[in-house]
NUMARFI-690669 format. One record per residue (C-alpha): residue in one letter; x, y, z; residue number from 0. Coordinates in steps of 0.25 Angstrom, whole numbers, plus 5000, padded with zeros to 4 digits. Layout:
N
@residu:a | c1:X | c2:Y | c3:Z | num:NUM
...
//
This chain:
213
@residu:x | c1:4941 | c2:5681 | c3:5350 | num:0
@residu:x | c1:4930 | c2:5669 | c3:5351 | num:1
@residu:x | c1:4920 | c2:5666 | c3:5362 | num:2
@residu:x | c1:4907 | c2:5660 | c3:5360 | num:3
@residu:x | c1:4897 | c2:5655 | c3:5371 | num:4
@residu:x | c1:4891 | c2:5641 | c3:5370 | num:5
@residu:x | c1:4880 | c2:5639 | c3:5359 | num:6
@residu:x | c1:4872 | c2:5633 | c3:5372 | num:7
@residu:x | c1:4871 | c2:5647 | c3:5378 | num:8
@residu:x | c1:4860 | c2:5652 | c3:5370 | num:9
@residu:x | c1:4852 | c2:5641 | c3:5372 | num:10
@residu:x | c1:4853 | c2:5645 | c3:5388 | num:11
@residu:x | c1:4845 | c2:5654 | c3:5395 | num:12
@residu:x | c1:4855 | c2:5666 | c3:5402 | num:13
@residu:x | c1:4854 | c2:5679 | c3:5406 | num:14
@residu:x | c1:4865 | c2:5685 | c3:5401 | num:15
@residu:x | c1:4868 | c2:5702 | c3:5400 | num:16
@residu:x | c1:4875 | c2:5706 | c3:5387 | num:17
@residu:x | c1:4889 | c2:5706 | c3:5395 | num:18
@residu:x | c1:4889 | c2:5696 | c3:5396 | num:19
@residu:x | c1:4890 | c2:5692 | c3:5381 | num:20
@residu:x | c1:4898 | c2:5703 | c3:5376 | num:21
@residu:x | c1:4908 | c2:5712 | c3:5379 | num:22
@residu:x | c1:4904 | c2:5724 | c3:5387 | num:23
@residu:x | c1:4910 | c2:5736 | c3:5391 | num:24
@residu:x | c1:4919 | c2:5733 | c3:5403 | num:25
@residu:x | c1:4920 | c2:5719 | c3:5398 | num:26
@residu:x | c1:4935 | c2:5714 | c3:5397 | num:27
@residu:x | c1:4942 | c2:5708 | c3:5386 | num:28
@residu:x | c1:4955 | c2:5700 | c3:5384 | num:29
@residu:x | c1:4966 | c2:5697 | c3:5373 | num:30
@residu:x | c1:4974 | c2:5685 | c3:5375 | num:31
@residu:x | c1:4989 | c2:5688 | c3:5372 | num:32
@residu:x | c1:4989 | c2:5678 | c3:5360 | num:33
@residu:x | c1:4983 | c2:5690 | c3:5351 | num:34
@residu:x | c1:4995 | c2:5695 | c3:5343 | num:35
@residu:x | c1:5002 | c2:5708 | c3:5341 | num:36
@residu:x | c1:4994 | c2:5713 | c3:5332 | num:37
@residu:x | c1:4982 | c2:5714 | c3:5342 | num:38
@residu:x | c1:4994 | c2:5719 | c3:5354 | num:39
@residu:x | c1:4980 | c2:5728 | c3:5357 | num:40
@residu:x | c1:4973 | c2:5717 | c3:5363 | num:41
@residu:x | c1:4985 | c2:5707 | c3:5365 | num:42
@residu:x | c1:4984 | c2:5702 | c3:5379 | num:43
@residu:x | c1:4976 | c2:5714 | c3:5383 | num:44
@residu:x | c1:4961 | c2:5714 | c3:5393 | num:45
@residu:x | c1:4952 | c2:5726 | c3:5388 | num:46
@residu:x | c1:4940 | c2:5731 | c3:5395 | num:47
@residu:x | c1:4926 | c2:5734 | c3:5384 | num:48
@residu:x | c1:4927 | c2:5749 | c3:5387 | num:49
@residu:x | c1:4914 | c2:5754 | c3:5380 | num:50
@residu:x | c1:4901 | c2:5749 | c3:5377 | num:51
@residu:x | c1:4902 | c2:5739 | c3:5366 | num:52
@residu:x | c1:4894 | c2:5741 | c3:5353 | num:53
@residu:x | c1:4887 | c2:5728 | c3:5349 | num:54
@residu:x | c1:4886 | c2:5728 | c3:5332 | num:55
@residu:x | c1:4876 | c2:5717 | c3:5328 | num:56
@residu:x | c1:4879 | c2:5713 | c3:5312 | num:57
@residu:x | c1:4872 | c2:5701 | c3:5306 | num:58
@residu:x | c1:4878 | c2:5694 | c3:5293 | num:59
@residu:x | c1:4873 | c2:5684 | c3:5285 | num:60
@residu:x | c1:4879 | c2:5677 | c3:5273 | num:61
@residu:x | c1:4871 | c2:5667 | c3:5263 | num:62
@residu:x | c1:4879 | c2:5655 | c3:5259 | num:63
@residu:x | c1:4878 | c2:5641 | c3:5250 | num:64
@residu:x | c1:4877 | c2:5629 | c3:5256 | num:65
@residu:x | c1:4890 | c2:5622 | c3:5260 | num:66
@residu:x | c1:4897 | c2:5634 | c3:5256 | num:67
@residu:x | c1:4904 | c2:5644 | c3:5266 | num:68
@residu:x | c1:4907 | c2:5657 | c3:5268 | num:69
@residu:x | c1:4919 | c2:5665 | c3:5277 | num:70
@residu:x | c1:4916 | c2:5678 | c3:5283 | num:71
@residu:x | c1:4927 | c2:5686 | c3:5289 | num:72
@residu:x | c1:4924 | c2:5695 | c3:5302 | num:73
@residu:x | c1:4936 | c2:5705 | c3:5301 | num:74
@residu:x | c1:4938 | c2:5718 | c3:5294 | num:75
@residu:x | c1:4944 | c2:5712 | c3:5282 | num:76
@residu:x | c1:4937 | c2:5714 | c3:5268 | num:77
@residu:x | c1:4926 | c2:5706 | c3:5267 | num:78
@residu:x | c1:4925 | c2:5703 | c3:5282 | num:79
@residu:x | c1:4913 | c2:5708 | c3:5291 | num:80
@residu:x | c1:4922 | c2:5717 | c3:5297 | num:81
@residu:x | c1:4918 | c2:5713 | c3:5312 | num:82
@residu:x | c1:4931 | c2:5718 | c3:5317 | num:83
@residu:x | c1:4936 | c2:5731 | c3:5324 | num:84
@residu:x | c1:4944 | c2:5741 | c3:5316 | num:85
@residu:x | c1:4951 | c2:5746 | c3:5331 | num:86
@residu:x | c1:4959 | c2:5741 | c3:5342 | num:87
@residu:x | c1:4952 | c2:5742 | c3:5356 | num:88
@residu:x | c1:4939 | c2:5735 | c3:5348 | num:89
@residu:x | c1:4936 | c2:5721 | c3:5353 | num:90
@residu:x | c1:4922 | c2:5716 | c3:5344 | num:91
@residu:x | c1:4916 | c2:5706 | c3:5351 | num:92
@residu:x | c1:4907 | c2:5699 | c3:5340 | num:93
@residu:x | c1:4896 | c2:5686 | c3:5343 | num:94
@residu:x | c1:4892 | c2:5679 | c3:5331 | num:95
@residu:x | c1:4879 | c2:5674 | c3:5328 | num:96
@residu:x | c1:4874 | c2:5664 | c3:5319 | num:97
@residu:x | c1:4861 | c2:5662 | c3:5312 | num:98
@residu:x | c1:4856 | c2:5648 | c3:5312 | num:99
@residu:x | c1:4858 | c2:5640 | c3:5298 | num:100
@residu:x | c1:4865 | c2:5629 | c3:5291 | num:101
@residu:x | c1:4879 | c2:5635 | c3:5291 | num:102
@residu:x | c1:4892 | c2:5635 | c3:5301 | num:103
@residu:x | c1:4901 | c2:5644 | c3:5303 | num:104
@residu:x | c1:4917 | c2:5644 | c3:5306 | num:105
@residu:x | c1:4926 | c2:5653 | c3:5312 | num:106
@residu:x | c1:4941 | c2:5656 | c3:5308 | num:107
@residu:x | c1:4951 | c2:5665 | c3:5312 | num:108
@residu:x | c1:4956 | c2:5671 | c3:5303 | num:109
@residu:x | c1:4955 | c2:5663 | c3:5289 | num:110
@residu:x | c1:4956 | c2:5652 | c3:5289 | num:111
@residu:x | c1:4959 | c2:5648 | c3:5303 | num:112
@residu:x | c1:4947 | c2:5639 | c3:5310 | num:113
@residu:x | c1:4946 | c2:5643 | c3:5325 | num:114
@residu:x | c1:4937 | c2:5631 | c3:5328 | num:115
@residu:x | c1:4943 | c2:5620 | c3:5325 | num:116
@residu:x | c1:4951 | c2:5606 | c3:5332 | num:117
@residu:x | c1:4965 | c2:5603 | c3:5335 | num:118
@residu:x | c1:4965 | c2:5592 | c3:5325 | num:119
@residu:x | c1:4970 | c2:5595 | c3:5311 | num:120
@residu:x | c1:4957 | c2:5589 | c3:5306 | num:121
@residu:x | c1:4948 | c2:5597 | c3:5313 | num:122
@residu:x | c1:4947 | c2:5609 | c3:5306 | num:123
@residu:x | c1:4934 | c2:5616 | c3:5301 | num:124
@residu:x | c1:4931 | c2:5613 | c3:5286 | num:125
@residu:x | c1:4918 | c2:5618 | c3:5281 | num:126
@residu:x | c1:4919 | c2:5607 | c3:5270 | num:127
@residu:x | c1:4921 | c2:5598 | c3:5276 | num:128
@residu:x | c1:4907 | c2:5591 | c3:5282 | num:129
@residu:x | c1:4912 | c2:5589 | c3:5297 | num:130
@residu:x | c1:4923 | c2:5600 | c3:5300 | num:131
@residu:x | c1:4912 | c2:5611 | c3:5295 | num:132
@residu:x | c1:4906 | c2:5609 | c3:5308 | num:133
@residu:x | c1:4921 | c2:5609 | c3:5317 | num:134
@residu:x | c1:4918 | c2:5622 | c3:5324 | num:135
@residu:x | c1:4909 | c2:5628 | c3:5317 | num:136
@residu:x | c1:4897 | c2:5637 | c3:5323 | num:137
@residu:x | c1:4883 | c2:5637 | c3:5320 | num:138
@residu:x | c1:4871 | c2:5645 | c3:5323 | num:139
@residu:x | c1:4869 | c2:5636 | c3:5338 | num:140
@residu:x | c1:4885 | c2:5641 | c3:5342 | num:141
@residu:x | c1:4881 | c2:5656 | c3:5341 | num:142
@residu:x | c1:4866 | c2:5658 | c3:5337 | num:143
@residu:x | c1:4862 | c2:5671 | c3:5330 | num:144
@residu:x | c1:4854 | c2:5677 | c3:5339 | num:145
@residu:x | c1:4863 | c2:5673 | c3:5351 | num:146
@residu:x | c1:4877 | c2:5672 | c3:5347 | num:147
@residu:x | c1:4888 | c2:5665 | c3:5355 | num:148
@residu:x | c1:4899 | c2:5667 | c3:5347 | num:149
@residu:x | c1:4909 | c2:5679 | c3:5349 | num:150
@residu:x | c1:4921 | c2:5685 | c3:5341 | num:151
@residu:x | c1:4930 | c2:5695 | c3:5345 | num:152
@residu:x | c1:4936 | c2:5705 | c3:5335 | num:153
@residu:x | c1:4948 | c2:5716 | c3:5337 | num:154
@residu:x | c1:4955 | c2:5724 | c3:5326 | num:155
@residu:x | c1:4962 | c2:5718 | c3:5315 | num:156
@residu:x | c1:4961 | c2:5702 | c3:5322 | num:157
@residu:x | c1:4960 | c2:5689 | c3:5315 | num:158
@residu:x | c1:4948 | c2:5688 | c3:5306 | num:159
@residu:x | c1:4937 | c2:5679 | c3:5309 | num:160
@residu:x | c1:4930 | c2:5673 | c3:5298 | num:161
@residu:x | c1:4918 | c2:5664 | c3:5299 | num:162
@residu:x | c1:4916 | c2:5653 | c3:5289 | num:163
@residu:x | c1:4899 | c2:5652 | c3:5285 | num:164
@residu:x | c1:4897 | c2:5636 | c3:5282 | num:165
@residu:x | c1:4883 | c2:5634 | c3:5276 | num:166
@residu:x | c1:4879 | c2:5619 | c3:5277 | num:167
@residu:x | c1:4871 | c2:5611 | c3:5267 | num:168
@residu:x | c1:4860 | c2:5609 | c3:5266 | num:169
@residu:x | c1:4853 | c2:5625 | c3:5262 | num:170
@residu:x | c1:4856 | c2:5630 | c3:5250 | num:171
@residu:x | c1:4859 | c2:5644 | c3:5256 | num:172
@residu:x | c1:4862 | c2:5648 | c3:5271 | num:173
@residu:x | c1:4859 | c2:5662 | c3:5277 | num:174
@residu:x | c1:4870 | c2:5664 | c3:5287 | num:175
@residu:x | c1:4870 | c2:5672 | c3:5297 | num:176
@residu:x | c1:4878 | c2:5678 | c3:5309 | num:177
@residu:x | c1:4875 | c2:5687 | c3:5317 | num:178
@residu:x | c1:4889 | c2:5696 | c3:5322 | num:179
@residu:x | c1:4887 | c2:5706 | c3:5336 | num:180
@residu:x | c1:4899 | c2:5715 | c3:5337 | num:181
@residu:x | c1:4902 | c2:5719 | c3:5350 | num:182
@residu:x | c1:4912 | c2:5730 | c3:5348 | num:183
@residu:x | c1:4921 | c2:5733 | c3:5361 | num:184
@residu:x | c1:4932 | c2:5744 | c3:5363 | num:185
@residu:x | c1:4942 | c2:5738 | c3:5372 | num:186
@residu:x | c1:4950 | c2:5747 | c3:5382 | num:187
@residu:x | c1:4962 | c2:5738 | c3:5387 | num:188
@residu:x | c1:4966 | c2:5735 | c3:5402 | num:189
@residu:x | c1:4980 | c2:5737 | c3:5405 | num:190
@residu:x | c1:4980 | c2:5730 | c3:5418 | num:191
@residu:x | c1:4969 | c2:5720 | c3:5418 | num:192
@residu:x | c1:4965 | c2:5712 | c3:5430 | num:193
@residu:x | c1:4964 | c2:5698 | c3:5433 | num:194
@residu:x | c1:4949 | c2:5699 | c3:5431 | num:195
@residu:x | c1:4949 | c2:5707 | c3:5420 | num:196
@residu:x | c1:4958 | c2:5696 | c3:5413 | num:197
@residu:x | c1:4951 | c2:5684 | c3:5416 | num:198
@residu:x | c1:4938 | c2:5691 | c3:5414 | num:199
@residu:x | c1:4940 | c2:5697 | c3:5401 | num:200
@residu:x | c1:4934 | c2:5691 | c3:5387 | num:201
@residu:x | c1:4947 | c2:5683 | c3:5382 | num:202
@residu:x | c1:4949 | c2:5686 | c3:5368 | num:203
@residu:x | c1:4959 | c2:5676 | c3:5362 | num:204
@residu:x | c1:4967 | c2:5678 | c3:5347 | num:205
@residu:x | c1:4962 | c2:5669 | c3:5336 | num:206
@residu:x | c1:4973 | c2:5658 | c3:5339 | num:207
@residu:x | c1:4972 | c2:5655 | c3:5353 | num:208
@residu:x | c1:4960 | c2:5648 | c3:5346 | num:209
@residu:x | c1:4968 | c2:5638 | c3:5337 | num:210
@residu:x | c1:4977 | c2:5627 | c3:5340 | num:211
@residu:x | c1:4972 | c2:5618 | c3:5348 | num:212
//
């Protein structure tokens, strides 16, 4: 559901082929068994990328007060950016750029629920607060703009993510902007996958395999 490189890889000189960024065709995927029955589809199951996947680049921006903040919602709700497939057999792999500027940006799943945070009661992100606004918030250095590092992965109807915009003070107004590439895959499933096929595949986890502890 999330992978993101470390923010040191694009300071590092590789030499890297699209692969082996993003999903490809022939590239494996896996759902752990913790995805409920409403996603029986994908629930336990390996898929093989069984076409070429499309890559959809769409940038957004958003202008926003100081020490104010906004939420925008990623699904297909009303109001959301509608980032999300409208079929099963569709896995969106999506990497999340952000544009450098005074503002932080948080991550729930769904409403209301933090995904980074600590075990301690206490430690729970608080954009009002002047130190919790920084627990496990992402800037511009965790998934630059024009290299992003940071990945989400969208199926039918799932969770919806919503990212919290937190501009600093400091600027009367911040531009923000992100930067979203969708890399839209058509799944084919495996019925008898291998060892290999299983250790090897992308492991895409439910929401809360990501909370609790």
């Amino acid at each position: 559901m999330i992978t993101e490189l470390s923010q040191l890889f694009h300071r590092v000189g590789v030499s890297s082929k699209p692969e082996d960024l993003l999903l490809q065709k022939g590239s494996w995927v896996r759902f752990t068994p913790e995805w409920p029955d409403t996603y029986k589809w994908v629930r336990g199951n390996t898929f093989i990328v069984s076409e070429e996947p499309i890559l959809v680049p769409y940038p957004v921006d958003y202008i926003l007060p100081e020490s104010d903040y906004q939420d925008i919602d990623l699904s297909n709700a009303t109001g959301g950016l509608r980032l999300y497939p409208e079929s099963e057999g569709i896995l969106y792999e999506t990497t999340v750029g952000l544009k450098e500027g005074n503002y932080l940006l948080h991550t729930y799943v769904p409403v209301n629920k933090y995904v980074y945070y600590l075990a301690y009661p206490a430690m729970y992100p608080d954009v009002t607060d002047a130190a919790l606004r920084y627990l496990g918030a992402k800037t511009y250095n965790d998934s630059p703009y024009e290299s992003p590092l940071w990945k989400l992965y969208f199926i039918k109807n799932m969770p919806a993510f919503i990212l919290r915009l937190y501009v600093l003070s400091g600027e009367d107004f911040v531009k923000v902007m992100l930067s979203f590439n969708i890399n839209k895959c058509q799944l084919t499933k495996i019925e008898n996958p291998t060892v290999e096929q299983q250790e090897k595949a992308l492991l895409i986890r439910y929401y809360t395999q990501f909370a609790g502890f």
